[in-house]
C-alpha positions as CSV (number, residue, x, y, z in Angstrom):
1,X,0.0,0.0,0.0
2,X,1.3,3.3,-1.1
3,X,0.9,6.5,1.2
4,X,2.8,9.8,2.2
5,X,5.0,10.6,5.3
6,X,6.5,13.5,5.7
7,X,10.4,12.7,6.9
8,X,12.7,16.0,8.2
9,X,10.0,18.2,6.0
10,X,10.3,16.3,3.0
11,X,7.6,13.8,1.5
12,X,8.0,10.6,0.7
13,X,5.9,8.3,-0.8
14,X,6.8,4.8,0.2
15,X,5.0,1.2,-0.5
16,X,4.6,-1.1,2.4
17,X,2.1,-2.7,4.4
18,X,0.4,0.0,6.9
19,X,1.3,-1.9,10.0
20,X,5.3,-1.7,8.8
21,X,7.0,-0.3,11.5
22,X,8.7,2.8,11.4
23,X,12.0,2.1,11.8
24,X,12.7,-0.5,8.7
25,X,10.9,2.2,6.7
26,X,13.2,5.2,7.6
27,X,15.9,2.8,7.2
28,X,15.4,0.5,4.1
29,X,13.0,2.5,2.1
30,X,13.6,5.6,2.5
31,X,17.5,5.3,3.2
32,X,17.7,7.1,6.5
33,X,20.0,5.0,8.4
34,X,20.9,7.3,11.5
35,X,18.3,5.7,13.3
36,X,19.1,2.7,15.0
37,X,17.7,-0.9,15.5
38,X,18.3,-1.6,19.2
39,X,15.8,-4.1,20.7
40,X,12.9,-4.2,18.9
41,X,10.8,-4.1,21.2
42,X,11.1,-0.4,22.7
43,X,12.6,-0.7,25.3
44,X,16.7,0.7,24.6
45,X,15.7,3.8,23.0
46,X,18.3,3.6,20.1
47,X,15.4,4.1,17.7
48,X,13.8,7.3,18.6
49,X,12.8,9.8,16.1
50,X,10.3,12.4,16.8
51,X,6.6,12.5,15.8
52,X,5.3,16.2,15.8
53,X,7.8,17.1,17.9
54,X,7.4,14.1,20.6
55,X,10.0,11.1,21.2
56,X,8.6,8.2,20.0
57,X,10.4,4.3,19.1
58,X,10.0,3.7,15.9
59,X,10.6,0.0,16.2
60,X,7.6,-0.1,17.3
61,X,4.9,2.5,15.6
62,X,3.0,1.6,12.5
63,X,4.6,3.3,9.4
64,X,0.7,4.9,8.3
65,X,0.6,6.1,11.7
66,X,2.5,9.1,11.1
67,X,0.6,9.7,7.8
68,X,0.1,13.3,8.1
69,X,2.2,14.2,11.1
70,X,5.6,15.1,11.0
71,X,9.0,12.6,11.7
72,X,11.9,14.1,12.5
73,X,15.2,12.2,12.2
74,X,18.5,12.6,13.2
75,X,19.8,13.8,9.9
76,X,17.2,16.2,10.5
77,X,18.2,17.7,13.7
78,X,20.6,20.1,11.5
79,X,22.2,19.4,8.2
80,X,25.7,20.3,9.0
81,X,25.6,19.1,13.1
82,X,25.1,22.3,14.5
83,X,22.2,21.4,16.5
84,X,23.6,22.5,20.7
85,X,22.8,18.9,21.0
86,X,25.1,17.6,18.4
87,X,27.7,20.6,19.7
88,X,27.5,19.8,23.2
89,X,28.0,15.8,22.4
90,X,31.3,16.3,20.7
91,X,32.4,18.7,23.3
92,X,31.7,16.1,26.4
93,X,33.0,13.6,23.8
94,X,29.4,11.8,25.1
95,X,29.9,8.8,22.4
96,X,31.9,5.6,23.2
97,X,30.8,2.8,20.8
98,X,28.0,5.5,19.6
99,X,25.1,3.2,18.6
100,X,22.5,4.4,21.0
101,X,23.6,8.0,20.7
102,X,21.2,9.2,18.0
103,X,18.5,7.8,20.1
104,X,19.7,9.5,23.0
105,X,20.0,12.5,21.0
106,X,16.5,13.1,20.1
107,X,15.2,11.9,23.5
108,X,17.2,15.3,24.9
109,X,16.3,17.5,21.9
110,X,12.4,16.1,22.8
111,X,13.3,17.1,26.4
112,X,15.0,20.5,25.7
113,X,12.4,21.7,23.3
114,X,9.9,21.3,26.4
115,X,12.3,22.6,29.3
116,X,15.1,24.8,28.1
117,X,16.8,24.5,31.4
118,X,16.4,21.2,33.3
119,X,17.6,19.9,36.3
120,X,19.5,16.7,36.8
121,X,16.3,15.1,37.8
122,X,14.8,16.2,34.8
123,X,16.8,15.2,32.5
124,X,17.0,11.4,34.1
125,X,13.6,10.9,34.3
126,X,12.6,12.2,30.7
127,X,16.2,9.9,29.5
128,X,15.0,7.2,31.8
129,X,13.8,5.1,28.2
130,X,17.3,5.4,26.8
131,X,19.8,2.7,27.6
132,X,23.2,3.3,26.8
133,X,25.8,-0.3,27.0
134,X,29.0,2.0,27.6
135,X,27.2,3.6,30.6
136,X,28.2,7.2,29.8
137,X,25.2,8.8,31.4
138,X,27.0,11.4,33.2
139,X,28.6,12.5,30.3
140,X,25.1,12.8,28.5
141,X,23.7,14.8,31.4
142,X,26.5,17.1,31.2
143,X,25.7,17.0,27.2
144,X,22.4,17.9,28.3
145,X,23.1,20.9,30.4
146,X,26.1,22.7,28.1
147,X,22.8,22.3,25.0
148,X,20.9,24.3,27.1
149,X,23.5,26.8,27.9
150,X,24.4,27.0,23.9
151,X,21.0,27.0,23.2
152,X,20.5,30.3,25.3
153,X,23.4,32.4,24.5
């Protein structure tokens, strides 16, 4: 079945069943590959895009479910990785083995776009659904906190 989605404010008409998740259709169809398969079952966070602005695991949300909202990837954060986020994750040098990191990266942009300025608390509790193997949470919290101080100046 053929349908719309609209994918870092382009449109792209793609062909799969309706109940396709997300994911393999950003990946394999469409040739996004930033976001990640994790678990599959979402639970790691490695997969999150945004839906309308809202983190969301795309492992596991029907592709024609966002027909007519808008998916933000992370190629679509910024085209040339200027995003705070992306600045602030190179200068805490957050990324070990880096697979969940683009997961974790839209979780916080989710996060900062609601609360400019969170506390530690905050930012654990709305990052709570992204696992990362290395363990470099502090690093992302700190991540977290130098965004929203580049975000603001």
């Amino acid at each position: 079945m053929a349908f719309k989605l609209t994918i870092n404010g382009t449109d792209h008409e793609v062909d799969v069943e309706p109940e396709t998740p997300l994911l393999w259709v950003l990946r394999d169809t469409v040739g996004l590959t930033g976001t990640k398969f994790g678990c599959g079952i979402a639970q790691c966070g490695a997969c999150t895009v945004h839906l309308d602005g809202q983190p969301v695991r795309s492992c596991s949300t029907a592709a024609a479910s966002a027909v007519g909202r808008e998916i933000t990837t992370i190629e679509g954060l910024s085209p040339d990785s200027s995003h705070p986020l992306q600045r602030a994750w190179v200068e805490h040098t957050v990324p070990q083995c880096g697979y969940c990191q683009s997961g974790q990266i839209m979780s916080a942009a989710a996060l900062l776009s609601r609360n400019p300025n969170p506390s530690d608390s905050e930012i654990d509790a709305a990052m709570a659904g992204n696992l990362c193997r290395c363990g470099t949470y502090s690093r992302i919290r700190a991540a977290i906190h130098r965004a929203a101080e580049i975000a603001e100046s």
